[in-house]
Z-matrix of the N, CA and C atoms (Angstrom, degrees):
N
C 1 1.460
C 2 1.533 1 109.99
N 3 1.011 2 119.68 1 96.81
C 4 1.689 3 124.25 2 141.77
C 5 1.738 4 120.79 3 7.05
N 6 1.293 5 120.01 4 144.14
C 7 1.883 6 111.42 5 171.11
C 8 1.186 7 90.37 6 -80.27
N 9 1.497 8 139.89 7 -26.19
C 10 1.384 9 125.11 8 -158.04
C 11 1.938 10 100.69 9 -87.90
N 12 0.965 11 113.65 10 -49.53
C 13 1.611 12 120.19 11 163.57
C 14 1.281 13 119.21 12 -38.40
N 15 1.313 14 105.32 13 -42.80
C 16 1.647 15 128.73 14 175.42
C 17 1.358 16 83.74 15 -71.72
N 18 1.163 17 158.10 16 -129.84
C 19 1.227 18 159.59 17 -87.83
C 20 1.872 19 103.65 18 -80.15
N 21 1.343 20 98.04 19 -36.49
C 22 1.698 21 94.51 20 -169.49
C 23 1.676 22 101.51 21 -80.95
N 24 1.395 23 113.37 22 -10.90
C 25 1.726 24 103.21 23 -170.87
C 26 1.739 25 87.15 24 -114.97
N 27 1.302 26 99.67 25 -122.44
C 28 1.718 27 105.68 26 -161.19
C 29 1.377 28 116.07 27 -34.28
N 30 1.460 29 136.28 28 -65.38
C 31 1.162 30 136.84 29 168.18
C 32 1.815 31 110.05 30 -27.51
N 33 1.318 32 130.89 31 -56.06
C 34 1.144 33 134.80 32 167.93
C 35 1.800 34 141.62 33 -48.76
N 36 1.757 35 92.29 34 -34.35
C 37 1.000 36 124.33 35 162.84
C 38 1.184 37 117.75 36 -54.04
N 39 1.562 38 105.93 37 -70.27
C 40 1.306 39 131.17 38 -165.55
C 41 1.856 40 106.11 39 -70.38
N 42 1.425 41 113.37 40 -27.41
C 43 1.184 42 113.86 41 159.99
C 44 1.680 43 135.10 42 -56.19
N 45 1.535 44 79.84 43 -34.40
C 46 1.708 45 99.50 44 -163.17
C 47 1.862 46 90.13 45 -77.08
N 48 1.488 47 108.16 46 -44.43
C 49 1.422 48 91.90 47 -176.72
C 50 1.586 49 118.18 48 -80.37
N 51 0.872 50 130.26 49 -11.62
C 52 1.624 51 127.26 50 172.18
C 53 1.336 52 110.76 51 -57.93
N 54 1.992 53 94.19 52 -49.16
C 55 2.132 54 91.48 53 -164.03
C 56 1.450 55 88.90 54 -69.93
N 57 1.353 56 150.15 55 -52.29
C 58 1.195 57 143.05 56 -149.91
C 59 1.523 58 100.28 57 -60.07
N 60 1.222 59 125.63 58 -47.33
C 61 1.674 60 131.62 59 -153.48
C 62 1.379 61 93.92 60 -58.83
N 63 1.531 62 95.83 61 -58.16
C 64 1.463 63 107.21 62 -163.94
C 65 1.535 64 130.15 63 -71.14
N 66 1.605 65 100.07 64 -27.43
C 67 1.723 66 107.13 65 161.59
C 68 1.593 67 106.92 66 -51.08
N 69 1.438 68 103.50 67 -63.10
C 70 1.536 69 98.37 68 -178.61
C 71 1.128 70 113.08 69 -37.65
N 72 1.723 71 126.11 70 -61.80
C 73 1.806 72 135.14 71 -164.58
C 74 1.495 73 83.56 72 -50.25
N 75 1.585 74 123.74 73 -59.99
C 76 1.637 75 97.55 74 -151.29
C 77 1.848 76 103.55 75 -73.48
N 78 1.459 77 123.62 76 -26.54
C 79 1.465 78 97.19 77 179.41
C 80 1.347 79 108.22 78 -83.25
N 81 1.187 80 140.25 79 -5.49
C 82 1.328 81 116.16 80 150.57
C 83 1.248 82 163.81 81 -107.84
N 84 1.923 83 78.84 82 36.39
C 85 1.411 84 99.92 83 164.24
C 86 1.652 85 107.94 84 -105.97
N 87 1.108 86 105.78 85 -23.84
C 88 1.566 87 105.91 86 152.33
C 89 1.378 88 136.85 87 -48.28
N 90 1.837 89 110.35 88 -52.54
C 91 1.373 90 93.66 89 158.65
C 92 1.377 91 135.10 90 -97.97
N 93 1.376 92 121.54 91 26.94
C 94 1.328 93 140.30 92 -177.62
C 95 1.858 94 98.85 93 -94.09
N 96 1.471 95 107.29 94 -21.89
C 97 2.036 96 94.48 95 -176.75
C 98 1.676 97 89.81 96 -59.23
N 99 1.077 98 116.54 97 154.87
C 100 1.531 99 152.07 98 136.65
C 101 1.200 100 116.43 99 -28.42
N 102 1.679 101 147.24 100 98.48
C 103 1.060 102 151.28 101 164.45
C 104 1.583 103 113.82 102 -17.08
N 105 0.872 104 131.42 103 145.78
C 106 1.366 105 146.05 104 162.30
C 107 1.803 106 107.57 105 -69.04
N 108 1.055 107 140.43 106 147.84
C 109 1.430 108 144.13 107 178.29
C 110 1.525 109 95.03 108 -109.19
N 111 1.884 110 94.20 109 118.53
C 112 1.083 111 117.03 110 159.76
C 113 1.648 112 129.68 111 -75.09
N 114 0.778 113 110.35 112 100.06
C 115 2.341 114 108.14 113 -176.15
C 116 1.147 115 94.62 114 -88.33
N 117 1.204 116 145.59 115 -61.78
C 118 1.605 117 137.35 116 168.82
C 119 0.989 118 158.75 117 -39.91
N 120 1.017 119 141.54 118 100.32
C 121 1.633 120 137.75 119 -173.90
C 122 1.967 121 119.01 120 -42.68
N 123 1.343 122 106.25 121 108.35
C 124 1.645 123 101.21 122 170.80
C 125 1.537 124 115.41 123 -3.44
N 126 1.566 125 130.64 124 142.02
C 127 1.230 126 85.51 125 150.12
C 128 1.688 127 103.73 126 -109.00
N 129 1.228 128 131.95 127 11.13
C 130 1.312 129 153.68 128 171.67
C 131 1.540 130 122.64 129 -96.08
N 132 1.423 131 135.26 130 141.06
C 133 0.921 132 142.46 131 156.92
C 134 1.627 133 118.57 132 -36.41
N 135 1.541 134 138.50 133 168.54
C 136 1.140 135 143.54 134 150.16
C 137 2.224 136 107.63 135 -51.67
N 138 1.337 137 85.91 136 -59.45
C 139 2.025 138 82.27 137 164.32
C 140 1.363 139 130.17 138 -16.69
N 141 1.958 140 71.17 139 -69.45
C 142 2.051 141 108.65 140 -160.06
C 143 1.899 142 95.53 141 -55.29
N 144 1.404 143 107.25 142 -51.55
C 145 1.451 144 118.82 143 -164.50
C 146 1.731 145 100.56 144 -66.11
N 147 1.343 146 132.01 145 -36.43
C 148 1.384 147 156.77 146 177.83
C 149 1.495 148 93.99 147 -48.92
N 150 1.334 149 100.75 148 -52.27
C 151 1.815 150 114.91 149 -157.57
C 152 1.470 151 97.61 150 -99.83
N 153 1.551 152 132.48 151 4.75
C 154 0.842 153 109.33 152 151.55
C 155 1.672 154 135.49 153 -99.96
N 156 1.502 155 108.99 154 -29.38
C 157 1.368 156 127.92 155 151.66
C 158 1.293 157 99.21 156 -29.16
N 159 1.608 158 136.29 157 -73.49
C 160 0.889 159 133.60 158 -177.07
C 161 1.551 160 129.51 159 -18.19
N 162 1.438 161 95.44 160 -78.02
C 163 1.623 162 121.36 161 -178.27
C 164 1.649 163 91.53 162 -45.96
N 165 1.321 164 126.19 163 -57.42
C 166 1.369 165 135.60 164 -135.97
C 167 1.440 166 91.40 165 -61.60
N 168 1.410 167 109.67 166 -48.67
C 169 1.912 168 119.70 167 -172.72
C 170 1.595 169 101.99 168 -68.23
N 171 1.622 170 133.18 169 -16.12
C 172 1.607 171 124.59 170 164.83
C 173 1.820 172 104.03 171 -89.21
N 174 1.124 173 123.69 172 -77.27
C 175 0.892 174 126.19 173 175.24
C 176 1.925 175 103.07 174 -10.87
N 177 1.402 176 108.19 175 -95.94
C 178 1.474 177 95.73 176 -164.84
C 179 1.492 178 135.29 177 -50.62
N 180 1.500 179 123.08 178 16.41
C 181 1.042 180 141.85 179 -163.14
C 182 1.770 181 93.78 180 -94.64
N 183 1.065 182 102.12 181 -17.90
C 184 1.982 183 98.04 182 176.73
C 185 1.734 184 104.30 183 -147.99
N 186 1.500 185 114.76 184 123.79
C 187 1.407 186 125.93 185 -149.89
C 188 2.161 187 101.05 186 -70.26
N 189 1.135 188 102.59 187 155.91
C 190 1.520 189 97.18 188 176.32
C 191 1.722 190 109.13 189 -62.44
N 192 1.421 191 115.33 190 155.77
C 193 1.081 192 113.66 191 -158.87
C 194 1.645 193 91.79 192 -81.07
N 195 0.888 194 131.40 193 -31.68
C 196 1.679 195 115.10 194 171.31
C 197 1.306 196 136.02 195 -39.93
N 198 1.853 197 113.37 196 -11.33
C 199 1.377 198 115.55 197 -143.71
C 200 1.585 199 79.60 198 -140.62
N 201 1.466 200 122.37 199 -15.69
C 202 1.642 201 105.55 200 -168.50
C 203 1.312 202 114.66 201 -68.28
N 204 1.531 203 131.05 202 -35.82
C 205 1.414 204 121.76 203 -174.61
C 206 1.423 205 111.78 204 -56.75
N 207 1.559 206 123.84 205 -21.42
C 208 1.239 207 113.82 206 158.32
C 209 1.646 208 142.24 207 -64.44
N 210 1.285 209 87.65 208 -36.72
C 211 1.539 210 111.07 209 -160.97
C 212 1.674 211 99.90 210 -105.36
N 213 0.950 212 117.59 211 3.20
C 214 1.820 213 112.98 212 -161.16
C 215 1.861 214 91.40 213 -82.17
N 216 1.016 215 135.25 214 -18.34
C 217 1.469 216 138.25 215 172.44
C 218 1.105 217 102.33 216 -45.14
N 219 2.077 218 100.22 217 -82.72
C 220 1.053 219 125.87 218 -154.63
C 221 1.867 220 99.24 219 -58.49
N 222 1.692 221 119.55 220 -56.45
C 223 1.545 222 113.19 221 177.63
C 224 1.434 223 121.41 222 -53.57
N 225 1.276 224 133.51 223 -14.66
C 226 1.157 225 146.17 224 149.32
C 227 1.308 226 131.43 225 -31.02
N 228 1.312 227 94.22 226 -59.24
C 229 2.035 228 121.66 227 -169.50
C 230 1.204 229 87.04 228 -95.31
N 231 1.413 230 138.15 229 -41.33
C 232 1.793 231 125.02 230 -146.79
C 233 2.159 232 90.00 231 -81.83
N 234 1.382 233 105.11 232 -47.64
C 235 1.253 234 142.82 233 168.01
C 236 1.721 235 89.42 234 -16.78
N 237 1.453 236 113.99 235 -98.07
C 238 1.352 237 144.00 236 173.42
C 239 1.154 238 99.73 237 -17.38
N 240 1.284 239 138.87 238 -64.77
C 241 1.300 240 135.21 239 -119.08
C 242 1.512 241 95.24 240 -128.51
N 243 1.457 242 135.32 241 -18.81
C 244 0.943 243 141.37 242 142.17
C 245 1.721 244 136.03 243 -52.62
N 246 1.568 245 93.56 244 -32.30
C 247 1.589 246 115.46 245 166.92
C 248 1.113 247 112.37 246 -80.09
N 249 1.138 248 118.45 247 -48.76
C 250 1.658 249 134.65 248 -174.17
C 251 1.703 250 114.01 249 -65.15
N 252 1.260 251 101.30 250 -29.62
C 253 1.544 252 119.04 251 175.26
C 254 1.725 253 110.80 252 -68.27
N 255 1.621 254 103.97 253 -64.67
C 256 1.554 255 108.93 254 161.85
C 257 1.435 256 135.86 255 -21.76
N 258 1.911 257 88.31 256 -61.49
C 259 1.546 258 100.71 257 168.58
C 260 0.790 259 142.80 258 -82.94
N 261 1.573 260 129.86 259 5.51
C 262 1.699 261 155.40 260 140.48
C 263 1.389 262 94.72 261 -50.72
N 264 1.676 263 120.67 262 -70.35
C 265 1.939 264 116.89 263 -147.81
C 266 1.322 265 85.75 264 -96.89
N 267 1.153 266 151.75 265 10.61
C 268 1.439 267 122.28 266 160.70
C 269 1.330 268 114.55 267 -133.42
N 270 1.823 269 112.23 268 11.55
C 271 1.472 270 106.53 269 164.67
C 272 1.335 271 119.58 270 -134.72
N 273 1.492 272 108.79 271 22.50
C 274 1.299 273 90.82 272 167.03
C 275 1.827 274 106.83 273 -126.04
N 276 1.319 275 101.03 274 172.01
C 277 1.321 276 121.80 275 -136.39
C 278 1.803 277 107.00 276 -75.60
N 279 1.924 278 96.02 277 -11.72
C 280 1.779 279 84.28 278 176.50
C 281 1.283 280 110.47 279 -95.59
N 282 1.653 281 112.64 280 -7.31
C 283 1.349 282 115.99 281 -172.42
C 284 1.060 283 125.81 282 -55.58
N 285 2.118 284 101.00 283 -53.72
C 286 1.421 285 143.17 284 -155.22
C 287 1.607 286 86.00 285 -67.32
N 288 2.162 287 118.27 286 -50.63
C 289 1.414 288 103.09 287 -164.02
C 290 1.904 289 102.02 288 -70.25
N 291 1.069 290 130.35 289 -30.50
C 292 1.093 291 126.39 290 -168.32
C 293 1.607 292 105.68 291 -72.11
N 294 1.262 293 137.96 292 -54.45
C 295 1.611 294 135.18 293 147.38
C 296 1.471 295 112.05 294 -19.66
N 297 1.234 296 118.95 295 -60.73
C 298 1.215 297 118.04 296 -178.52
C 299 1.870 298 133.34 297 -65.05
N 300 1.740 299 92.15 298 -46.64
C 301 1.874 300 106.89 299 159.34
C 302 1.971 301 90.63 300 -37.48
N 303 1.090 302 128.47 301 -62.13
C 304 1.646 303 130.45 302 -128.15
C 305 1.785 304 90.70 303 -94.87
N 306 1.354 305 114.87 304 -46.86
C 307 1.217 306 117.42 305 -160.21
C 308 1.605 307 95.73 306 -103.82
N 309 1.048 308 149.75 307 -54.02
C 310 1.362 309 142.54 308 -122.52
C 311 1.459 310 128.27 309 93.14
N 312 1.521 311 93.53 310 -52.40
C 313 1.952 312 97.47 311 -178.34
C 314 1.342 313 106.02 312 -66.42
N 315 1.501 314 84.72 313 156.29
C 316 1.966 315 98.72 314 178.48
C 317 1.713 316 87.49 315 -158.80
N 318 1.787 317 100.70 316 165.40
C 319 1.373 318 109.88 317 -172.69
C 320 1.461 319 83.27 318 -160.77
N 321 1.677 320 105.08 319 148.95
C 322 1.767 321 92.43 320 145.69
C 323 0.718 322 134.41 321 -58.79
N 324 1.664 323 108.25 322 145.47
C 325 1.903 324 122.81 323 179.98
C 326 1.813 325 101.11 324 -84.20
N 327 1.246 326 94.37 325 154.24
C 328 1.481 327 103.37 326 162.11
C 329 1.462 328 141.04 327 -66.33
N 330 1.059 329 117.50 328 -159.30
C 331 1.942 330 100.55 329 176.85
C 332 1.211 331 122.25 330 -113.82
N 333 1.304 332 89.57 331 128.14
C 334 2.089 333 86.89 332 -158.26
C 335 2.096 334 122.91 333 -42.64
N 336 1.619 335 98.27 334 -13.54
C 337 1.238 336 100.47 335 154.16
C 338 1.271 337 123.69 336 -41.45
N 339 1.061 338 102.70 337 -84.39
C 340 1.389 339 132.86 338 -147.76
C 341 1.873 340 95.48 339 -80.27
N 342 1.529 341 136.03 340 0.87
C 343 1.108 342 162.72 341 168.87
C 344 1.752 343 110.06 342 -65.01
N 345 1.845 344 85.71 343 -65.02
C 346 1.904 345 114.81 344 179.73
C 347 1.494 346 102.09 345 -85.63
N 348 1.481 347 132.10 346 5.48
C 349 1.547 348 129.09 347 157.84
C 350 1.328 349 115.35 348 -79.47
N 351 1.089 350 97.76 349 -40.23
C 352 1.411 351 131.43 350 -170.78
C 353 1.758 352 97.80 351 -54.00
N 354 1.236 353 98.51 352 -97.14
C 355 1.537 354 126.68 353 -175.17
C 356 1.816 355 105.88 354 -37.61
N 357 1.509 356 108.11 355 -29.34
C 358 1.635 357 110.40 356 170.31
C 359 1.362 358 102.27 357 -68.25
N 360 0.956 359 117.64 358 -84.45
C 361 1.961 360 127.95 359 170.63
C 362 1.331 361 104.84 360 -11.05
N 363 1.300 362 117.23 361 -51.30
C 364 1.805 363 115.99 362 -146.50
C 365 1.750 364 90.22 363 -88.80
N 366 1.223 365 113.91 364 -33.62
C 367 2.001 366 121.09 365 178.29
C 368 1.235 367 120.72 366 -75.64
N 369 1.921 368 110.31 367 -27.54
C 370 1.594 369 121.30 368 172.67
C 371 1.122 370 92.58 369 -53.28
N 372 1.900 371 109.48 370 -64.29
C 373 1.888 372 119.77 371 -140.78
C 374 1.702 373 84.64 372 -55.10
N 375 1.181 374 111.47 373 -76.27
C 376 1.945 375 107.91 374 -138.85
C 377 1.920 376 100.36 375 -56.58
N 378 1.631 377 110.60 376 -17.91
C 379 1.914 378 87.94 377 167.63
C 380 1.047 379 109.31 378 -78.86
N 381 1.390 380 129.04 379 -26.44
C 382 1.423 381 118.74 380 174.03
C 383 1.748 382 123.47 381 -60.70
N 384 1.737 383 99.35 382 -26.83
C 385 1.591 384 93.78 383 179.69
C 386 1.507 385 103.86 384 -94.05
N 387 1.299 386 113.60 385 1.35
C 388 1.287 387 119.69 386 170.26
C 389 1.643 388 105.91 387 -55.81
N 390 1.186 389 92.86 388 -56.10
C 391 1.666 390 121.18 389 -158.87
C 392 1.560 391 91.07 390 -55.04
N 393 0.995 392 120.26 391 -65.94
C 394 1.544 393 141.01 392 -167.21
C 395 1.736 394 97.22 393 -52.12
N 396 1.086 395 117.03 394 -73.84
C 397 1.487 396 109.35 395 179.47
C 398 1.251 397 111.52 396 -50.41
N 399 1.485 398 146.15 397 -8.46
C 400 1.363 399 111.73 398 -165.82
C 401 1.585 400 87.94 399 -110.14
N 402 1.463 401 112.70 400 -30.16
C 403 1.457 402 124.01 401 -175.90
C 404 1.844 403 106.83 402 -48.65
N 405 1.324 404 100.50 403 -54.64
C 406 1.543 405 124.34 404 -146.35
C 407 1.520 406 83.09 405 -75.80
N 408 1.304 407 125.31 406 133.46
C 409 1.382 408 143.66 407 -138.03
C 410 2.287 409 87.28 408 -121.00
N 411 1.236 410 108.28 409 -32.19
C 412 2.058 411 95.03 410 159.80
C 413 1.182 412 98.37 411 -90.15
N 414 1.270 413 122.09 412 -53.40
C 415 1.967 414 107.75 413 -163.01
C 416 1.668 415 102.64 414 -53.77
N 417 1.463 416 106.22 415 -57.47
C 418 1.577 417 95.86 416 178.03
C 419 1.764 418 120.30 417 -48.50
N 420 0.967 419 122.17 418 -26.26
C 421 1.461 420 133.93 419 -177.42
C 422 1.951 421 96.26 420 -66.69
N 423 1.414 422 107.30 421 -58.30
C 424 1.463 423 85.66 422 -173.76
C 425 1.172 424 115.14 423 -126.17
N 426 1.565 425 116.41 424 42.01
C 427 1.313 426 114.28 425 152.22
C 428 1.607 427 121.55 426 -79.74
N 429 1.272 428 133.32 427 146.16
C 430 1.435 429 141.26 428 172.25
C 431 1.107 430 133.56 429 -107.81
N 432 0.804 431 139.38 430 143.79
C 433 1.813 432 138.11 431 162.89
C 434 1.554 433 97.51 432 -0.70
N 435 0.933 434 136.35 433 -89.72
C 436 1.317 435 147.01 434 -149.33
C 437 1.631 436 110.13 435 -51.98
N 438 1.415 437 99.08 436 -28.40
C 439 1.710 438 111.54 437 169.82
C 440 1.429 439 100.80 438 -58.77
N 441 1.512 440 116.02 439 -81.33
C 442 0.976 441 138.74 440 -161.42
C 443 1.792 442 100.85 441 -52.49
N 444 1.180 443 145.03 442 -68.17
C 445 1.177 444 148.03 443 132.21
C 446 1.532 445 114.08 444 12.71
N 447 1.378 446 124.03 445 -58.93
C 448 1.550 447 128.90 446 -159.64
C 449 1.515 448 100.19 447 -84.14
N 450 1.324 449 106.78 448 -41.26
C 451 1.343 450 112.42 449 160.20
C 452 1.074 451 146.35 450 -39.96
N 453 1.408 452 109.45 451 -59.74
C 454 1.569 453 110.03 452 171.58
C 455 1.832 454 113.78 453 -82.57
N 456 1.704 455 118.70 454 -10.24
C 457 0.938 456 116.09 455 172.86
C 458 1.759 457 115.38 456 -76.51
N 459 1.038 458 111.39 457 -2.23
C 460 1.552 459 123.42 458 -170.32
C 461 1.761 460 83.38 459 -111.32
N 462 1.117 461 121.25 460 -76.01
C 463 1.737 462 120.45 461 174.34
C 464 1.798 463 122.99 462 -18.20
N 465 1.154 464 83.81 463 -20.08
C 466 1.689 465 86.77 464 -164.97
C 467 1.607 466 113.42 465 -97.27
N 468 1.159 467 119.36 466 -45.52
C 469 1.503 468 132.64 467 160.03
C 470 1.522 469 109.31 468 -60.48
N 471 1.048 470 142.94 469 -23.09
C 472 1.627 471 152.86 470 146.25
C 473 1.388 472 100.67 471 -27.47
N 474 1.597 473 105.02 472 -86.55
C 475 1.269 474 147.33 473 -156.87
C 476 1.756 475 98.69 474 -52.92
N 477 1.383 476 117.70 475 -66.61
C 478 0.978 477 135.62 476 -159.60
C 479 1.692 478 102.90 477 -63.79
N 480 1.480 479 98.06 478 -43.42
C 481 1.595 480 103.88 479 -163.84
C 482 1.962 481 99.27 480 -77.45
N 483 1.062 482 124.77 481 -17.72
C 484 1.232 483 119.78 482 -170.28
C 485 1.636 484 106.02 483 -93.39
N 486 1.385 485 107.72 484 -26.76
C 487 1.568 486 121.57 485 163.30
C 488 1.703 487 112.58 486 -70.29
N 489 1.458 488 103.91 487 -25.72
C 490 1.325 489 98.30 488 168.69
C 491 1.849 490 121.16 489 -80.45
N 492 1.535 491 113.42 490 -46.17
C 493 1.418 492 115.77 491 141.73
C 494 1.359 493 133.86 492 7.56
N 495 1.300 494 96.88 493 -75.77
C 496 1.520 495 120.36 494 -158.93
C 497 1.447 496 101.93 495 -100.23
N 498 1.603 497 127.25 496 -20.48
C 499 1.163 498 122.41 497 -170.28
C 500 1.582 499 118.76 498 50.76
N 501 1.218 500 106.78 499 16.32
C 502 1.416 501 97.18 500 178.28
C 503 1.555 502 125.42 501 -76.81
N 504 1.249 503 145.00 502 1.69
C 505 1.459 504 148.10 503 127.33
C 506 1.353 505 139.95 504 -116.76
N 507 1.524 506 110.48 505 124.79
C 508 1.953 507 109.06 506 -179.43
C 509 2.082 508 81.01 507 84.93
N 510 1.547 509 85.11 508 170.05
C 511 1.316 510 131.47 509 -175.28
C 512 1.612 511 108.31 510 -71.52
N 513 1.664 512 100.34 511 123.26
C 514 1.404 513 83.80 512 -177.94
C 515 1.677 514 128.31 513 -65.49
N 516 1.260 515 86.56 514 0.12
C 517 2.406 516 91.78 515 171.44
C 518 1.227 517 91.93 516 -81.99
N 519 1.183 518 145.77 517 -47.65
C 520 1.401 519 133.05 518 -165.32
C 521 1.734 520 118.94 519 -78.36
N 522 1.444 521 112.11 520 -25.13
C 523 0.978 522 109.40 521 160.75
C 524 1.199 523 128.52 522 -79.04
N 525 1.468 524 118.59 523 -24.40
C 526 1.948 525 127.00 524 172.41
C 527 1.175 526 96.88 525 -64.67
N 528 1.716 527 130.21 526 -40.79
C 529 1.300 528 113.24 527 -165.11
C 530 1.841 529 106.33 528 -68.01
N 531 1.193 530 102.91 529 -43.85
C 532 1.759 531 100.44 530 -161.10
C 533 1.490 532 102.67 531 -74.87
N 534 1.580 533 118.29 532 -22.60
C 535 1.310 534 116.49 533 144.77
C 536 1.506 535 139.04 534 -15.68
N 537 1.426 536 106.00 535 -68.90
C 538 1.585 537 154.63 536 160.10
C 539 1.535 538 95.51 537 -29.53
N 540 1.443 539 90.85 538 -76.32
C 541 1.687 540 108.13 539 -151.79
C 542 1.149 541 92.79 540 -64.99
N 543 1.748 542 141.68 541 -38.27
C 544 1.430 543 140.03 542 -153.56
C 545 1.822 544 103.09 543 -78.11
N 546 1.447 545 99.71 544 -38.52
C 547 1.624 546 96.73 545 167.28
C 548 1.536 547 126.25 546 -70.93
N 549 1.310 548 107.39 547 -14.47
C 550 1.840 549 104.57 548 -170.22
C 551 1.327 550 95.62 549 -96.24
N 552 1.347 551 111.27 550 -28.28
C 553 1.897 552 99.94 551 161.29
C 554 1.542 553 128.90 552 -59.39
N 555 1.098 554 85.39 553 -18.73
C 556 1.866 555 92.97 554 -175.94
C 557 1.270 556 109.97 555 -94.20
N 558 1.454 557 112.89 556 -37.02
C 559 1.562 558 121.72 557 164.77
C 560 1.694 559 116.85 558 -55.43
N 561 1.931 560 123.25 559 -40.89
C 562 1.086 561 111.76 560 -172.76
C 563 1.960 562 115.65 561 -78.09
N 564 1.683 563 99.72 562 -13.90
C 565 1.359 564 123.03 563 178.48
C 566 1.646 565 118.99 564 -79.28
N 567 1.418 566 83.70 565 -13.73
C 568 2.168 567 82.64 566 -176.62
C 569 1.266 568 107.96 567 -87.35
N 570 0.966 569 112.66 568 -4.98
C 571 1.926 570 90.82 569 177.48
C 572 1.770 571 103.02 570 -108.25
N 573 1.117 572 103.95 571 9.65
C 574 1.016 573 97.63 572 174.98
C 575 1.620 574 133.44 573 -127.51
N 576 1.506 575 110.44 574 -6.45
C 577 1.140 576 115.82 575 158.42
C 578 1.464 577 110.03 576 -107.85
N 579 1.998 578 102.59 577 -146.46
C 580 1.300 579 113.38 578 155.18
C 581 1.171 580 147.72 579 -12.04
N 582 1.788 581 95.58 580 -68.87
C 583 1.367 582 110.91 581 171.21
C 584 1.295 583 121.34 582 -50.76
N 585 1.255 584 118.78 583 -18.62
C 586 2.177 585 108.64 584 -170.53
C 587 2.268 586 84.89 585 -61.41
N 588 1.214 587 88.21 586 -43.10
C 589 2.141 588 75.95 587 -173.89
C 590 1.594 589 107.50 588 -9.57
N 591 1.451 590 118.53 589 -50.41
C 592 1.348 591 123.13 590 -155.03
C 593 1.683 592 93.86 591 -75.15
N 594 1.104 593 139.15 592 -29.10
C 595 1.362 594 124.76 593 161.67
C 596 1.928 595 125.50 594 -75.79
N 597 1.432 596 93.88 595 -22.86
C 598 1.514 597 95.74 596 -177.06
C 599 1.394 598 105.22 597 -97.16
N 600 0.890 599 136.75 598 -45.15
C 601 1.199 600 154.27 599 -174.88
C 602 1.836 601 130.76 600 -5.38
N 603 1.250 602 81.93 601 -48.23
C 604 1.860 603 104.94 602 167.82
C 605 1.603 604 109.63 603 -112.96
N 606 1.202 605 140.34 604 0.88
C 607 1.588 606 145.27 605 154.95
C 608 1.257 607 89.22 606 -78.47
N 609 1.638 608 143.26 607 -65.01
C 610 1.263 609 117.29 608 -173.24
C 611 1.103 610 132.35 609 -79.27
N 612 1.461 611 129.53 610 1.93
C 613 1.399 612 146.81 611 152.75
C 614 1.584 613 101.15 612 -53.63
N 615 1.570 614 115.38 613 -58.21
C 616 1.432 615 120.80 614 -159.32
C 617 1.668 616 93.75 615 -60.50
N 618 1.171 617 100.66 616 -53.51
C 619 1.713 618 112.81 617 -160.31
C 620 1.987 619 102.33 618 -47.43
N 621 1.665 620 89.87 619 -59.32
C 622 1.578 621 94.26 620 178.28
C 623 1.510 622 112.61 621 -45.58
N 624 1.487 623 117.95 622 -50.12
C 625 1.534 624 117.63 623 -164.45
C 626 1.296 625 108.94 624 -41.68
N 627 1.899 626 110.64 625 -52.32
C 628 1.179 627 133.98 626 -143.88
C 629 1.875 628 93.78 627 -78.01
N 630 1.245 629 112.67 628 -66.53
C 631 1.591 630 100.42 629 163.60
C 632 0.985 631 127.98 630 -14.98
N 633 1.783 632 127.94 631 -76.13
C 634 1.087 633 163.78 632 109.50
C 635 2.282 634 94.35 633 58.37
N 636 1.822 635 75.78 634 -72.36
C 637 1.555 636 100.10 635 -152.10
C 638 1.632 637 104.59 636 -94.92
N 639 1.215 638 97.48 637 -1.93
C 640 1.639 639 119.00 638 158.81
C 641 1.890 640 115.21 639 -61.06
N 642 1.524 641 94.06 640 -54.35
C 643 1.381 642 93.89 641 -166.54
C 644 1.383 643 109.78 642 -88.67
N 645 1.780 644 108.52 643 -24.30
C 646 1.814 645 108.02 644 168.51
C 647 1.540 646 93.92 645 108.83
N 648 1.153 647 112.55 646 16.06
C 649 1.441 648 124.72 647 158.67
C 650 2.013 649 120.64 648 -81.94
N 651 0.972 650 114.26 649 136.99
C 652 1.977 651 130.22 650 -173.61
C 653 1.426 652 62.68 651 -81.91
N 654 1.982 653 72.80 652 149.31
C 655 1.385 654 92.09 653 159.91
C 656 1.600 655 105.27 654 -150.14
């Protein structure tokens, strides 16, 4: 068997069933906590509370203006590389066919320019926030393994896929495979670190809003 055979069958498999197991384990230990006890009366409708979840998931998407001269770096780079990420897995053209083999949907892809702008931007930002966390004397204080970890597991499918691009080293089967393999690592790692954020991320925005607009608190 081939690494590239290896990567598209068992390795893939075996990927596909870890992240699944484990998404489940982590949401249902999420909805297994114990309600919080309400003593208060709403001060919002089911709507109002609806419409506040809402807001809560726009709103935090750009920091209060009191706090940006700090943070305008870090929202900058996180910003970038979050966009830049998007426009790699949902605009370029092997993604869309591989979404589509699995799902059906398809859309036009973008232009492989503006694809390889992309993928530069999105590989600058995270060494640069690399840089920043190890430099930055609190982030270094409480970053952990799991930081450092989520990182290079997201770093590597970047890296790999833009080396696949360009073909500029090894065989392009050998590079699809480590391609392959660099995503099913990140897949068996998301439900279990950091990375799940990217599934919870806006459910706990909603959830917070809705609290939020429970008690008659802006958010």
């Amino acid at each position: 068997m081939t690494l590239l055979a290896f990567a598209r069958g068992p390795a893939l498999q075996a990927a596909l069933l870890i992240m699944i197991a484990g998404i489940f384990w982590r949401l249902a230990g999420i909805f297994l906590l114990p309600p919080r006890a309400q003593h208060a009366a709403p001060r919002h409708s089911l709507a109002g509370r609806i419409g506040g979840g809402a807001l809560m998931i726009v709103s935090r998407f750009i920091p209060h203006h009191t706090f940006w001269p700090r943070v305008a770096m870090s929202v900058v780079l996180s910003t970038t590389f979050h966009l830049g990420l998007a426009i790699i897995l949902l605009g370029g053209a092997p993604h869309i066919l591989l979404i589509h083999q699995v799902t059906g949907l398809t859309w036009p892809g973008l232009p492989k320019g503006l694809i390889v702008i992309s993928s530069g931007l999105t590989l600058a930002s995270m060494i640069v926030l690399l840089i920043r966390r190890i430099t930055h004397p609190v982030l270094r204080m409480l970053s952990t393994v799991d930081d450092y970890l989520s990182w290079l597991l997201v770093f590597l499918p970047v890296l790999t896929g833009i080396l696949l691009a360009g073909e500029t080293i090894g065989g392009y089967g050998t590079l699809l495979a480590l391609h392959i393999l660099s995503v099913e690592l990140m897949m068996v790692w998301l439900p279990f670190g950091k990375l799940m954020h990217g599934a919870l991320v806006f459910a706990g925005r909603w959830g917070m809003g809705m609290n939020f607009a429970r008690k008659g608190a802006a958010t």
